[in-house]
N, C-alpha and C positions, 0 to 999 in steps of 0.2 A: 441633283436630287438629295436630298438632306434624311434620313432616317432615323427615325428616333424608338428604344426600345425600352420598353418598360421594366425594370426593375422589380422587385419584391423582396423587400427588406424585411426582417423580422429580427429586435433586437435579442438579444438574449439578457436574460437578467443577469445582474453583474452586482459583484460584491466589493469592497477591498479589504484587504491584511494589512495590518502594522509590523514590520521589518524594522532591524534596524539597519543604518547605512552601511553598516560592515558588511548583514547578511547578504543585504543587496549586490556590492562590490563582487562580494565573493560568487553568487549568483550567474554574474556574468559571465565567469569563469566558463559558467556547464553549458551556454550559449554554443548551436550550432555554428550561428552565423551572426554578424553585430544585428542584423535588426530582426533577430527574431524572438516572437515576443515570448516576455515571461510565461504566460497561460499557455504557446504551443512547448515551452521550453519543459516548465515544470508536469503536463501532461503524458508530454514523451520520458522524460525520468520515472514517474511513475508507471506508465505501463513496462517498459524495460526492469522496472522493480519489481510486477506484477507476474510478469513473466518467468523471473530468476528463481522468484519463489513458488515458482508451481513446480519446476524442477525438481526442490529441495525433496520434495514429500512428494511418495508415491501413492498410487490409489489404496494401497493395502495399510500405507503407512495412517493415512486417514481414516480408512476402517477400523484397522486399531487403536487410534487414539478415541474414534469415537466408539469402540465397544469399552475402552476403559474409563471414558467419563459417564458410561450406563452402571461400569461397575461401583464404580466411587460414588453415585446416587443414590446405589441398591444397598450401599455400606458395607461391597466389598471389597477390602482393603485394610493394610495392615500399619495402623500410627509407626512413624518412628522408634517410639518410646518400647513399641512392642518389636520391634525387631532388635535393640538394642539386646533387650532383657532374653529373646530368642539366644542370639550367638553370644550371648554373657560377655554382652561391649558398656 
């Protein structure tokens, strides 16, 4: 008895990038495994990068930057020029 089972494919839209041979070469480098493909390769590099970087900065770390970029909106904030002339540099 022979069975046969249906499938359902759904391509994903695909793009391509221009490399050059070097970058490529070198690309392979960061390769789990020989056949694995660039798109699961460079995926996992980025989230592994995405990751590294949530580390860096804390939730407070990001509060504070963004109450200082409401300050620097609000125009408070001190030029260079003015803190120079401050400690007479």
């Amino acid at each position: 008895m022979i069975k046969y089972y249906r499938c359902l494919y759904t391509p994903m839209e695909q793009t391509s990038i221009a490399v050059s041979k070097k970058s490529k070469e070198e690309w392979e480098n960061f390769k789990n495994y020989k056949q694995e493909s660039f798109e699961t390769m460079i995926n996992r590099i980025l989230k592994s990068q995405a990751e590294e970087d949530a580390e860096l900065l804390t939730k407070e770390d990001i509060l504070e930057i963004e109450q200082s970029i409401k300050d620097i909106k609000k125009g408070k904030f001190k030029t260079l020029e003015q803190m120079k002339a401050k400690y007479g540099l």
